[in-house]
C-alpha positions as CSV (number, residue, x, y, z in Angstrom):
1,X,-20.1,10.2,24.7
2,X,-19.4,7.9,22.1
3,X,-16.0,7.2,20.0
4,X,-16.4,6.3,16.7
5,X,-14.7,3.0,15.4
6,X,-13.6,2.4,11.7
7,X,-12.7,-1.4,11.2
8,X,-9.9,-1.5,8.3
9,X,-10.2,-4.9,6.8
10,X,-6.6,-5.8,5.8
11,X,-6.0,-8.9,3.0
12,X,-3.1,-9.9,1.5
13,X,-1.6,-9.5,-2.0
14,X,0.8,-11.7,-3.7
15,X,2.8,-10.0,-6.5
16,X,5.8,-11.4,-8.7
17,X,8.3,-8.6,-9.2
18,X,12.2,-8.5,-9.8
19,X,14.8,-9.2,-7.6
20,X,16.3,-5.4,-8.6
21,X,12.7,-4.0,-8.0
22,X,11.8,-5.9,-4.7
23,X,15.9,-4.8,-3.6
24,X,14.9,-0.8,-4.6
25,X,11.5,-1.3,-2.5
26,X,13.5,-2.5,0.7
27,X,16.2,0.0,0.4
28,X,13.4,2.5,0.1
29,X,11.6,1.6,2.9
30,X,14.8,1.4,5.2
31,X,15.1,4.8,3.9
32,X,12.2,6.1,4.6
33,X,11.9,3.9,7.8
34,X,8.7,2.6,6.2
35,X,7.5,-1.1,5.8
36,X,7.5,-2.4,2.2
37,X,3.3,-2.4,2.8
38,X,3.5,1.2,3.8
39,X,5.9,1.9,0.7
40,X,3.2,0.0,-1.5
41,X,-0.2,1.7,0.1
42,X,1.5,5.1,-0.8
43,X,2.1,4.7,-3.7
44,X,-1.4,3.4,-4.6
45,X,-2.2,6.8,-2.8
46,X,-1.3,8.2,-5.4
47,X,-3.1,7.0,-8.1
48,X,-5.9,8.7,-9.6
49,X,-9.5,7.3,-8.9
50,X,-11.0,5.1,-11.2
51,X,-14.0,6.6,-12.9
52,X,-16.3,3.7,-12.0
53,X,-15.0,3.8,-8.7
54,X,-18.0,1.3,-7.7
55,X,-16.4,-1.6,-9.5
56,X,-14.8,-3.4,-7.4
């Protein structure tokens, strides 16, 4: 029997964002007991698809 194996390449994004937003992410994601990444990814979670979702 054989397990399947899904490889998630992970790369790294550098944003510029307020000291009052980065300071509402962290105490979100002590909230939440989250990482900052893991409050981010959600987020983008829950954006609609793009239409042309092959572009990019």
């Amino acid at each position: 029997m054989f397990a399947l194996c899904t490889v998630v390449v992970k790369k790294d994004l550098h944003i510029r964002i307020s000291e009052r937003r980065q300071h509402k992410l962290r105490l979100l994601a002590i909230e939440k007991d989250k990482t900052i990444t893991q409050i981010i990814e959600d987020l983008i979670d829950t954006l609609p698809e793009p239409e042309n979702s092959n572009a990019g």
